[in-house]
PARO-15969 format. One record per residue (C-alpha): residue number from 1; x, y, z. Coordinates in pm, 1 decimal. Last residue first. Layout:
<NUM <X Y Z>>
...
//
This chain:
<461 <2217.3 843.5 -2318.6>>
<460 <1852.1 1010.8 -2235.0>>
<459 <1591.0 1008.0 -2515.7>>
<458 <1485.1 1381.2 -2600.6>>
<457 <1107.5 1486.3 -2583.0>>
<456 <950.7 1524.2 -2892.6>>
<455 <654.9 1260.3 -2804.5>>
<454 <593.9 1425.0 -2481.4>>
<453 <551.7 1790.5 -2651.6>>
<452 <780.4 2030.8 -2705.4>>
<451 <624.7 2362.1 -2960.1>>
<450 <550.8 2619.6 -2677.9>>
<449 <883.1 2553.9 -2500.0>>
<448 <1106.3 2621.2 -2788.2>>
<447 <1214.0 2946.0 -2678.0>>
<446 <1242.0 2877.4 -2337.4>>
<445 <1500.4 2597.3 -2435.9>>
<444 <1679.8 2856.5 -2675.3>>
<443 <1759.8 2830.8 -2996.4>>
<442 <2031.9 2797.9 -3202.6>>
<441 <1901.0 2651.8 -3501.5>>
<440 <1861.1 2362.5 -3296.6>>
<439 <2142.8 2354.3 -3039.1>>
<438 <1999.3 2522.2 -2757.3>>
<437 <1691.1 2261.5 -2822.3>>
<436 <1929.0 1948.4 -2780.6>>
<435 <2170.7 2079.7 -2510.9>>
<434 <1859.5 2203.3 -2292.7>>
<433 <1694.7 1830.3 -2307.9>>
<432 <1982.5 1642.7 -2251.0>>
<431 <2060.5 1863.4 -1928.7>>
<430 <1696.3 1824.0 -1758.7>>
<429 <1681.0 1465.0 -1894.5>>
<428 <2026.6 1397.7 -1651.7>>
<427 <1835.0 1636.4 -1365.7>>
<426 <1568.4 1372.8 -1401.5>>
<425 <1722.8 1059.1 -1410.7>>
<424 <1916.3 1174.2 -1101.5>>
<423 <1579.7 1307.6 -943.1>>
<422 <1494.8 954.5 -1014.4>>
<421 <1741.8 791.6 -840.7>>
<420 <1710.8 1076.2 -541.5>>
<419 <1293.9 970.4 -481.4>>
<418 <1397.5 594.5 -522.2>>
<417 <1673.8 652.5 -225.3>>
<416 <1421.8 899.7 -1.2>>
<415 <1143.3 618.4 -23.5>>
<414 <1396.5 319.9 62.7>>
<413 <1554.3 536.7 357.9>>
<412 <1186.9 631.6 496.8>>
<411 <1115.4 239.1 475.8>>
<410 <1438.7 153.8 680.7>>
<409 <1319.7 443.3 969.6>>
<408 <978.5 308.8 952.5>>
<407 <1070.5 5.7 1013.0>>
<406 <1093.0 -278.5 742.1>>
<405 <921.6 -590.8 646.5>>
<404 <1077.5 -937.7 505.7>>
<403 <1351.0 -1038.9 743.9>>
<402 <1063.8 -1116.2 1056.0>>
<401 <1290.3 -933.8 1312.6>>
<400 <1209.7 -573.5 1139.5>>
<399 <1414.7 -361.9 892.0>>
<398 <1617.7 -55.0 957.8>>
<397 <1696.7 -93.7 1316.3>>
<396 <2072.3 -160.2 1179.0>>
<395 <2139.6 -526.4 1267.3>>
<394 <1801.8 -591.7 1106.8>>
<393 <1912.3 -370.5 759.9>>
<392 <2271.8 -622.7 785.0>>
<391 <2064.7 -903.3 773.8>>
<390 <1800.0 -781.5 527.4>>
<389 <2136.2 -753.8 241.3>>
<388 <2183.8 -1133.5 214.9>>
<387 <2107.1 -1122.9 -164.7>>
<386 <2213.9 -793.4 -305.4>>
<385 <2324.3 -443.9 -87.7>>
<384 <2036.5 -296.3 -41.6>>
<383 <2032.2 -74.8 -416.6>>
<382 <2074.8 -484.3 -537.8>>
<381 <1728.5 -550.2 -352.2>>
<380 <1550.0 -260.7 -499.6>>
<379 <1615.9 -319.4 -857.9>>
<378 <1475.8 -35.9 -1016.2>>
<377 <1286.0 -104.2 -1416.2>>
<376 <1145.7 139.6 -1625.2>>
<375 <889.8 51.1 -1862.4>>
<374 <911.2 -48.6 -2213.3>>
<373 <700.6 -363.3 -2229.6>>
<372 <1019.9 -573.6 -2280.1>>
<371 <1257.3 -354.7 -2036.2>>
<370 <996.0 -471.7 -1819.2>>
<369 <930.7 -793.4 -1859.3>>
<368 <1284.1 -873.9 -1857.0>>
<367 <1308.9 -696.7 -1498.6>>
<366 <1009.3 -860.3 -1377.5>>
<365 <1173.2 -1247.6 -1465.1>>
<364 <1437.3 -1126.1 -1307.1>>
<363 <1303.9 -1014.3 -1012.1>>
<362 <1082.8 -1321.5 -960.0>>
<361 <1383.1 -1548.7 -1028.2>>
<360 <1627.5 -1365.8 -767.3>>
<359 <1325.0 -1401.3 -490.9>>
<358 <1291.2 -1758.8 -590.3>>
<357 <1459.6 -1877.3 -252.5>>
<356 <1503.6 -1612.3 25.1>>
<355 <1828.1 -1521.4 97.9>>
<354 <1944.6 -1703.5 425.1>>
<353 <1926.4 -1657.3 794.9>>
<352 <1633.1 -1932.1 831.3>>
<351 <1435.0 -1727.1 621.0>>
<350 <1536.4 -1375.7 425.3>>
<349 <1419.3 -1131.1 201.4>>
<348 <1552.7 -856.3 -2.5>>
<347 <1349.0 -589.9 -184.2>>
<346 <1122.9 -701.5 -472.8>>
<345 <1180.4 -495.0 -787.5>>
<344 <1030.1 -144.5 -842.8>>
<343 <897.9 -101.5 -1192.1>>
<342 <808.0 208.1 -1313.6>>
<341 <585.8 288.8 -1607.0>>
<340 <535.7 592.4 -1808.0>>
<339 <156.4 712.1 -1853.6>>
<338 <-13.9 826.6 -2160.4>>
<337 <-171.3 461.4 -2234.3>>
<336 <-361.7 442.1 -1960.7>>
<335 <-595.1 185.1 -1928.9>>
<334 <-388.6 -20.9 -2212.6>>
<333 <-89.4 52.4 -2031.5>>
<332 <-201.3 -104.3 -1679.7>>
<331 <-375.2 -404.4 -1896.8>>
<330 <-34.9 -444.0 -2063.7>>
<329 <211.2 -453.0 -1756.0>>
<328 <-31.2 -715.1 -1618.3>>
<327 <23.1 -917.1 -1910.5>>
<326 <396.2 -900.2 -1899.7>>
<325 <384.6 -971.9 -1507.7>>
<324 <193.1 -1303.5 -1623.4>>
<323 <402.1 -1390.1 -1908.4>>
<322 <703.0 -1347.5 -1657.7>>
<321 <579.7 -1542.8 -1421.5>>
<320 <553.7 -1839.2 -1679.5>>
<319 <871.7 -1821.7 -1786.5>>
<318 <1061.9 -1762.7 -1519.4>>
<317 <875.4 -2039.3 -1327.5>>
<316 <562.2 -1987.3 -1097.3>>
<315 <369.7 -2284.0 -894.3>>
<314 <611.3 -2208.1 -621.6>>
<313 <424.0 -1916.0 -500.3>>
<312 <642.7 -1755.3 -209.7>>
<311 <872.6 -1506.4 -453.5>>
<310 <520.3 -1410.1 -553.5>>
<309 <448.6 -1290.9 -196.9>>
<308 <771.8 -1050.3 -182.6>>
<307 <712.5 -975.0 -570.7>>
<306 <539.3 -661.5 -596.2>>
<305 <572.6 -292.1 -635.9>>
<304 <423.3 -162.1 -953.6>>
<303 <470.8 239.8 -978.9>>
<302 <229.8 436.4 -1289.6>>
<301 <352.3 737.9 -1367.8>>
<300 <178.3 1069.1 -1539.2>>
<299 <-146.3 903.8 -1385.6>>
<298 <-487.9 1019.4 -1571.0>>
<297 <-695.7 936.9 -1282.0>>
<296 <-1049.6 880.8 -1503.0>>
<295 <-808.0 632.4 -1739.2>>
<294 <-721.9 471.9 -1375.6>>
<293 <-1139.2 479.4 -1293.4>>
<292 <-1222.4 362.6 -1639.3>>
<291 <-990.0 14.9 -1624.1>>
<290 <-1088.3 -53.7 -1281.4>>
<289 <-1462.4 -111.2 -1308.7>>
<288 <-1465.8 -246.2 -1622.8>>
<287 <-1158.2 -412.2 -1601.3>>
<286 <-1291.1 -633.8 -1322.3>>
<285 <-1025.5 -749.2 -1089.3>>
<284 <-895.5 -1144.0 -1059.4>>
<283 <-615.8 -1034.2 -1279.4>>
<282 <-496.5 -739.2 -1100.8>>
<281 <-439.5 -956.2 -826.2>>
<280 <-152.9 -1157.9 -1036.3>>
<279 <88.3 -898.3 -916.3>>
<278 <69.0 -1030.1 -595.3>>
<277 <-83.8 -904.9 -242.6>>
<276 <-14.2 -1015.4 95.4>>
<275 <-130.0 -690.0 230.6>>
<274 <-309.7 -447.9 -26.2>>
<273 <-105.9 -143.9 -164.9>>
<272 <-301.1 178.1 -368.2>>
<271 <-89.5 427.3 -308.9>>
<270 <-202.6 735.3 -502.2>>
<269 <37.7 1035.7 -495.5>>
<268 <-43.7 1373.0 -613.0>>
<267 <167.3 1641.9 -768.5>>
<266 <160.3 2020.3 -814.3>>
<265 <-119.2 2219.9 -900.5>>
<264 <-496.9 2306.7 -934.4>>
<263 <-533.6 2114.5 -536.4>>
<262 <-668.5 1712.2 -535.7>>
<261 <-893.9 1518.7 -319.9>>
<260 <-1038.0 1209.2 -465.7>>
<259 <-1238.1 997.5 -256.2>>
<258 <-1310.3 621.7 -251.8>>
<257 <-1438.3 316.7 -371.3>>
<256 <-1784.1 325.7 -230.4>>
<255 <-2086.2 48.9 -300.8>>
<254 <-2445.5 166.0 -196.5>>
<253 <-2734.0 -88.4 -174.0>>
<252 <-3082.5 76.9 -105.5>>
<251 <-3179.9 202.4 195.7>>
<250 <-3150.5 538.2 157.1>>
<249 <-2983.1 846.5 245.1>>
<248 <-2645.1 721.0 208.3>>
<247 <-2372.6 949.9 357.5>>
<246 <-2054.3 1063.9 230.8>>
<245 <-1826.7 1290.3 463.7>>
<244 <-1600.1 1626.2 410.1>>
<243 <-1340.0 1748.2 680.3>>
<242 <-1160.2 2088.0 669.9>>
<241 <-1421.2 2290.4 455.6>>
<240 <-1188.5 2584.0 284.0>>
<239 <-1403.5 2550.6 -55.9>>
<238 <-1601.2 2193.0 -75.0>>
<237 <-1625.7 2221.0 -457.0>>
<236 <-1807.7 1893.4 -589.6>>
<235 <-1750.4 1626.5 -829.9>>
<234 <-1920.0 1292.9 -870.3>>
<233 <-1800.3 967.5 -990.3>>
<232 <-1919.1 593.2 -1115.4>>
<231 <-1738.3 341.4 -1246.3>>
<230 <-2020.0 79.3 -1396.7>>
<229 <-2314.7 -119.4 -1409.8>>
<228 <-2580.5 36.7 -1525.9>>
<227 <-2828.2 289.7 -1336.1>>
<226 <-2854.7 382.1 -945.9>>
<225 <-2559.8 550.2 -790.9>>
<224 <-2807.8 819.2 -715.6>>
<223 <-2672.2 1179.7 -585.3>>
<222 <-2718.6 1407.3 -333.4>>
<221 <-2518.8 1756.8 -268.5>>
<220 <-2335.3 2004.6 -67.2>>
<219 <-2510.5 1927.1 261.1>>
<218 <-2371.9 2079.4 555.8>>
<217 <-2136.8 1894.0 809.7>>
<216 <-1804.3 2071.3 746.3>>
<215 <-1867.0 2005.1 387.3>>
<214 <-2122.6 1692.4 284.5>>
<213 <-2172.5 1494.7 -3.2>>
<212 <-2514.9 1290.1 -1.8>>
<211 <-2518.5 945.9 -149.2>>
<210 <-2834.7 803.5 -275.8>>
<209 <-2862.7 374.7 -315.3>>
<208 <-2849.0 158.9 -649.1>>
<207 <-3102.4 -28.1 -827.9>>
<206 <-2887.7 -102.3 -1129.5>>
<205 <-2522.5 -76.6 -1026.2>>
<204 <-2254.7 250.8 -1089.0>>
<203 <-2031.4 188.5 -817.3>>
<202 <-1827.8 449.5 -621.0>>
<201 <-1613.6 715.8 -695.6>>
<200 <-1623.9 1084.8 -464.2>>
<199 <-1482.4 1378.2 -610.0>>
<198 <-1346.2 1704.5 -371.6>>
<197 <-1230.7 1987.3 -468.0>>
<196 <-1117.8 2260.0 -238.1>>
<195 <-880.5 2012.9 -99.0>>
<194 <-937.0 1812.6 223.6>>
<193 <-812.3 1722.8 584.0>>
<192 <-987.0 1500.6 647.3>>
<191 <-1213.0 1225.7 471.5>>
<190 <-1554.2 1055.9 610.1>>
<189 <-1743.7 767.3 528.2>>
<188 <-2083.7 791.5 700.8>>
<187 <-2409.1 543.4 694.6>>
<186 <-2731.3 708.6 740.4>>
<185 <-2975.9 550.2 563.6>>
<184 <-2899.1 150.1 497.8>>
<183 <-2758.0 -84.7 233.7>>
<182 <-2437.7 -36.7 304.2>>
<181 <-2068.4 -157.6 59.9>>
<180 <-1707.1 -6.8 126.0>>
<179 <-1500.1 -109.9 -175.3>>
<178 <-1139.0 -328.2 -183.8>>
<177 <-920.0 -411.2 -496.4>>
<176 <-819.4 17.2 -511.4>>
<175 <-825.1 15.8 -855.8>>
<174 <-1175.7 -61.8 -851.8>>
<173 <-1397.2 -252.3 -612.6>>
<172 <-1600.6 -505.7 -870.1>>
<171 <-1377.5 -811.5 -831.2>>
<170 <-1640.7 -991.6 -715.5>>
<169 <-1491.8 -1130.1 -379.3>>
<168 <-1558.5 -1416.9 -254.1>>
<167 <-1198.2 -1560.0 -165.9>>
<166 <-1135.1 -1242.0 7.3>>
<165 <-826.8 -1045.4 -84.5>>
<164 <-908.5 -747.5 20.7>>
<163 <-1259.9 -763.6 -170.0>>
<162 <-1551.6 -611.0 10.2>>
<161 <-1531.7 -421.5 382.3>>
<160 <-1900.8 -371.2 552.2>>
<159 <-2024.9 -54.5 626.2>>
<158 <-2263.5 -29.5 915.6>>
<157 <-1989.3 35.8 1181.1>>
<156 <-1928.3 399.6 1045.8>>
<155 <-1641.4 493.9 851.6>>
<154 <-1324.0 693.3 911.1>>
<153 <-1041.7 850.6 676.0>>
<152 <-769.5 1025.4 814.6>>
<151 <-505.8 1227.5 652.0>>
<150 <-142.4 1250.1 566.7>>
<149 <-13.9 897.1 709.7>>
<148 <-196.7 711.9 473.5>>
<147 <-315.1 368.4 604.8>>
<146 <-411.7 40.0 406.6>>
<145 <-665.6 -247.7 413.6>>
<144 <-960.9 -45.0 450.7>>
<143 <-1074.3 183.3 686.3>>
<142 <-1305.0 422.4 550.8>>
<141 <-1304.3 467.8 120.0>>
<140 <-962.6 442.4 -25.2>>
<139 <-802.6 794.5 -68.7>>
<138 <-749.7 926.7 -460.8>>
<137 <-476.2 1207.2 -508.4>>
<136 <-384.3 1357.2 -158.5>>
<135 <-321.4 1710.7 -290.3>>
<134 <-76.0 1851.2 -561.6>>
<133 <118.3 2012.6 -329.3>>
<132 <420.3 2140.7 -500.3>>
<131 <693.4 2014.8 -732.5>>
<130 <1012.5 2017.5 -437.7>>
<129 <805.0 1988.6 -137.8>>
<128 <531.6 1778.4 -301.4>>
<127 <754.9 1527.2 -467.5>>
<126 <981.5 1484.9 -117.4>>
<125 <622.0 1454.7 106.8>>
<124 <481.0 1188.3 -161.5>>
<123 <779.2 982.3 -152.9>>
<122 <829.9 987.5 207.0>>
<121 <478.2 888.2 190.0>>
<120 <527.3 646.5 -15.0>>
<119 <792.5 483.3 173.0>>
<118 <589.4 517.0 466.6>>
<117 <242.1 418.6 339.0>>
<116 <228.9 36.7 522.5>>
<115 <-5.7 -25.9 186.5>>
<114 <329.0 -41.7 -33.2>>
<113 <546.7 -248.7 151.0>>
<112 <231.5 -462.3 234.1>>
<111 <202.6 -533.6 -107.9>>
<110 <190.5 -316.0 -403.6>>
<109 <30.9 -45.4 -678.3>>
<108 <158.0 319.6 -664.7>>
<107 <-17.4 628.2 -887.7>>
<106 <149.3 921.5 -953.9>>
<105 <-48.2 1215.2 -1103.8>>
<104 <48.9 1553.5 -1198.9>>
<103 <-141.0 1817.5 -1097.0>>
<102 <-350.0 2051.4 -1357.6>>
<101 <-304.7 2295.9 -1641.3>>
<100 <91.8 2264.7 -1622.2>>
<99 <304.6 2528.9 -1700.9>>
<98 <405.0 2601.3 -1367.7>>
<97 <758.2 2580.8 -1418.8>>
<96 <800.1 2303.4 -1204.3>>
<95 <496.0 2107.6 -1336.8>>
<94 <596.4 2171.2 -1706.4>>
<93 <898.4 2007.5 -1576.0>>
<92 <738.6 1702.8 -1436.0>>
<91 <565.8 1673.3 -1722.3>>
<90 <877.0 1608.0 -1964.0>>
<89 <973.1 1402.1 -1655.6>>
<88 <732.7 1150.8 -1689.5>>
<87 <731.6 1151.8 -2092.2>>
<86 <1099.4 1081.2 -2044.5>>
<85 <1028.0 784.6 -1824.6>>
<84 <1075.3 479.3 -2053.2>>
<83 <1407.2 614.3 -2138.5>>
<82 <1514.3 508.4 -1777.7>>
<81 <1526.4 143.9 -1927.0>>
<80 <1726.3 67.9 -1601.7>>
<79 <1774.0 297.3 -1302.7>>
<78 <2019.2 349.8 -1119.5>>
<77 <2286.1 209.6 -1416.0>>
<76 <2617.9 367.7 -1297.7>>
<75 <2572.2 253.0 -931.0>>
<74 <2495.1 533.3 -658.9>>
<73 <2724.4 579.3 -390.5>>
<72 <2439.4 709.5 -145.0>>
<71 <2218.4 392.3 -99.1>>
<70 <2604.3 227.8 -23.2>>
<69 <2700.4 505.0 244.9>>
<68 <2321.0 497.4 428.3>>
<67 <2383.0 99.3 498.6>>
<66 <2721.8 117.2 602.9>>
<65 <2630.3 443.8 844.8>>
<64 <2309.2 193.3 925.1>>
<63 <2502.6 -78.1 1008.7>>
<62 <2784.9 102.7 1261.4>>
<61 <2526.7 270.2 1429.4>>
<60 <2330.5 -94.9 1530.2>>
<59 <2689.6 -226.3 1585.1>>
<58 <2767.6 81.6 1831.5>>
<57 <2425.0 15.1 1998.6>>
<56 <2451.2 -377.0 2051.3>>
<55 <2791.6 -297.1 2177.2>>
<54 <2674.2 -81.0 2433.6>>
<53 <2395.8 -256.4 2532.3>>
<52 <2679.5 -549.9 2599.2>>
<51 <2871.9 -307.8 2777.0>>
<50 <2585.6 -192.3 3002.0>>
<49 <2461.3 -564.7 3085.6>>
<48 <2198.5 -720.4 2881.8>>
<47 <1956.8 -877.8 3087.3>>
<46 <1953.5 -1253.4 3152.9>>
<45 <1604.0 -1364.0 3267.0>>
<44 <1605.5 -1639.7 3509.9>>
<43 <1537.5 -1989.2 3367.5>>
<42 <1182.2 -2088.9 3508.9>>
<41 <1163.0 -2379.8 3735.1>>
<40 <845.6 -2544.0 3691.6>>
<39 <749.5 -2638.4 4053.6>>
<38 <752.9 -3025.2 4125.0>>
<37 <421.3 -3206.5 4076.1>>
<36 <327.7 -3342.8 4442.2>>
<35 <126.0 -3733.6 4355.9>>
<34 <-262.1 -3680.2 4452.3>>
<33 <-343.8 -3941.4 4651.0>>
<32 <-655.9 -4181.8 4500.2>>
<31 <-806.6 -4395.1 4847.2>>
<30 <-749.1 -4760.1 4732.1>>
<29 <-1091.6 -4940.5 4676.4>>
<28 <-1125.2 -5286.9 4827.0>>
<27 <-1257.0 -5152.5 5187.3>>
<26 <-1547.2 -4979.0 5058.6>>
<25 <-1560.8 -4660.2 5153.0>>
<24 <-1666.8 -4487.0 5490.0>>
<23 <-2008.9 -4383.8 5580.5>>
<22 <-2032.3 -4086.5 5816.6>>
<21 <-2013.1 -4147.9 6150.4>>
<20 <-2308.0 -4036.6 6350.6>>
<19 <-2287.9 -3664.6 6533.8>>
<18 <-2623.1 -3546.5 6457.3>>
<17 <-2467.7 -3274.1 6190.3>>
<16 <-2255.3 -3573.6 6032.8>>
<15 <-2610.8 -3750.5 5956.8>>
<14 <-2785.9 -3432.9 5879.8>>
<13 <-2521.8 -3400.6 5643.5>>
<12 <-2530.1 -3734.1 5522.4>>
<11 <-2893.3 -3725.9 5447.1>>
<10 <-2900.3 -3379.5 5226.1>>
<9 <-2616.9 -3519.6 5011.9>>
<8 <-2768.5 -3842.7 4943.7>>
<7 <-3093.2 -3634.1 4854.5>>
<6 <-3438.2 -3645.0 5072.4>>
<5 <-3734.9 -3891.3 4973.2>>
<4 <-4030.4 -3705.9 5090.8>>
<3 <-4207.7 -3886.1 5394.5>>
<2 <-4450.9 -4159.3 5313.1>>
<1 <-4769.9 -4192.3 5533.9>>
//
């Protein structure tokens, strides 16, 4: 009779439970001690006694007052090639006297600066208070790769995000470079608040899903994105409905770009920014997507605000980057060829404590592309305070520890600086305008009124 063979483990403790040594180890092998590790000693934490918080405050204070004085004293130039914005203002002031037929549209492409939404929005708010609320303007679809601080726009978890930068992208997501894209009943995007009318833009593609618009959760109407590849919109009046959402009622593929939500009057602002984004973006889009939609928006000015990544592409020259800016300046203008163009230059960066490299070269090389293409050109840096400027912005709270982004205190000061250039440019059209039709055959600036157009505007000095 065999018994069952029983483990090593098993047998020794039955072994040590009967009282029996247990085996002991070979007598050649040296026993393994574990050697003490001394404690890590930690350095204590110094905190920052009340005079040295003190200090930190009064230099903090000290910045920004130096900061705010030098965005107030205003060089004699603001704003170069400001002749390129006449047509801008010419509709500005139909806006203001309420002689416009619809709002006026400004539309904002950037970088992170741009999708962050705080110096636009200042923007937005300071336009809207003065010109009147024009409405949001076009809103990305759900979540994408930028915020607006004046609504909220949600999407369920069956949407997936397209372009943003992705390295399989299509290029197919409009001006906004990213698209919301399902392929199942049921799927939400929702806006709120929102305007009495409401337009939704997605993608025309063969074989495409339903989308139903509806207003405070009832149905407004259903449409098929199904038929040949293009820009595709819808319109619909939502009347005092707070919140409107987009759902597909199929399963077929559905791509979004966005909303639209405007009111009759007063100005809108798009901002359209994608993080990490350069100029050269535009490129990889498709201009049959893109192109329609901005000639669909009808922008009064167009805002480019890039150069903080380009400044970090060392494949570009002066030459070269300016042939690509140039180029880009020329697809926006051929899309809408109505529309003045504004140029923002890159603002100041910093690494290892000094001014960025390149940064000067990008913003030159925009500048002469500008005043080339006849746009307006604003040299953000040099309204800082030059190369070296982001130090003295950290010091202040108005820029962040990285010496590229800002806080939202520094980005509020940027928006309310461009917003007073231009209102400079503006008031200086304003005066032009009223000394050139007072003095023709002495009439009066509401006189003449019903004959100005764009192209008769005045050219400032």
């Amino acid at each position: 009779m065999r018994l069952p063979v029983l483990s090593f483990a098993l047998v020794l403790s039955l072994l040590i439970g009967a009282g029996l040594p247990a085996a002991t180890p070979p007598p050649n092998k040296k026993r393994v001690v574990a050697k003490k590790r001394n404690p890590v000693r930690r350095a204590p934490v110094r905190r920052p006694t009340a005079a040295q918080l003190a200090q930190m405050a009064q230099a903090r204070t000290v910045a920004y007052e130096e900061i705010e004085e030098r965005l107030e004293n205003r060089p004699a130039t603001v704003v170069e090639g400001a002749n390129a914005l006449v047509p801008f203002f010419e509709q500005l002031r139909r806006v203001e006297q309420n002689d416009a037929t619809g709002p006026l549209r400004i539309v904002q492409f950037g970088d992170s600066h741009t999708a962050a939404d705080e110096w636009t929005h200042t923007l937005r708010g300071a336009f809207q208070l003065r010109f009147g609320d024009g409405g949001a303007g076009f809103v990305g679809a759900g979540r994408a790769t930028y915020r607006r601080l004046d609504l909220r726009t949600t999407n369920s978890a069956g949407w997936r995000l397209q372009g943003n930068l992705s390295a399989s992208s299509d290029g197919r997501h409009g001006i906004a470079g990213a698209s919301l894209t399902a392929s199942r009943p049921g799927e939400v995007v929702t806006l709120s608040p929102a305007a009495k009318q409401i337009e939704v833009q997605f993608l025309r593609q063969p074989g495409g899903g339903g989308l139903t618009l509806l207003a405070d959760g009832q149905p407004k109407q259903t449409v098929s994105t199904d038929g040949p590849s293009g820009f595709g919109y819808f319109e619909q009046e939502v009347g005092e409905a707070s919140r409107v959402e987009v759902q597909t009622s199929d399963d077929a593929p559905v791509r979004l770009f966005g909303f639209v939500s405007e009111n009759a009057r007063g100005v809108a602002y798009d901002q359209l920014g994608i993080n990490g984004a350069q100029a050269s973006l535009i490129d990889g889009w498709d201009a049959s997507i893109w192109s329609p939609q901005l000639a669909r928006r009808s922008p009064g000015l167009i805002v480019l605000a890039y150069g903080t990544n380009d400044a970090g592409n060392r494949d570009y020259t002066l030459e070269s980057y300016k042939a690509m800016f140039g180029a880009v300046l020329s697809k926006l203008r051929q899309a809408a060829p109505t529309a003045s163009i504004l140029v923002l230059g890159p603002p100041d960066r910093m690494v290892r404590m000094v001014p960025f490299p390149r940064l000067e070269m990008i913003a030159q090389a925009q500048r002469e592309a500008a005043l080339e293409h006849k746009c307006a050109f604003w040299d953000l840096r040099e309204r800082m305070g030059g190369a070296g400027a982001m130090r003295r912005w950290v010091v202040a709270g108005a820029a962040q520890g990285d010496y590229v982004h800002f806080t939202a205190a520094g980005y509020r000061l940027i928006g309310a600086t461009l917003f007073n250039d231009l209102m400079e440019q503006y008031a200086t059209y304003l005066r032009v305008r009223d000394r050139i039709f007072t003095a023709d055959h002495g009439k009066t600036t509401e006189n003449s009124q019903n004959r100005t157009d764009s192209s008769q505007a005045p050219r400032l000095p």
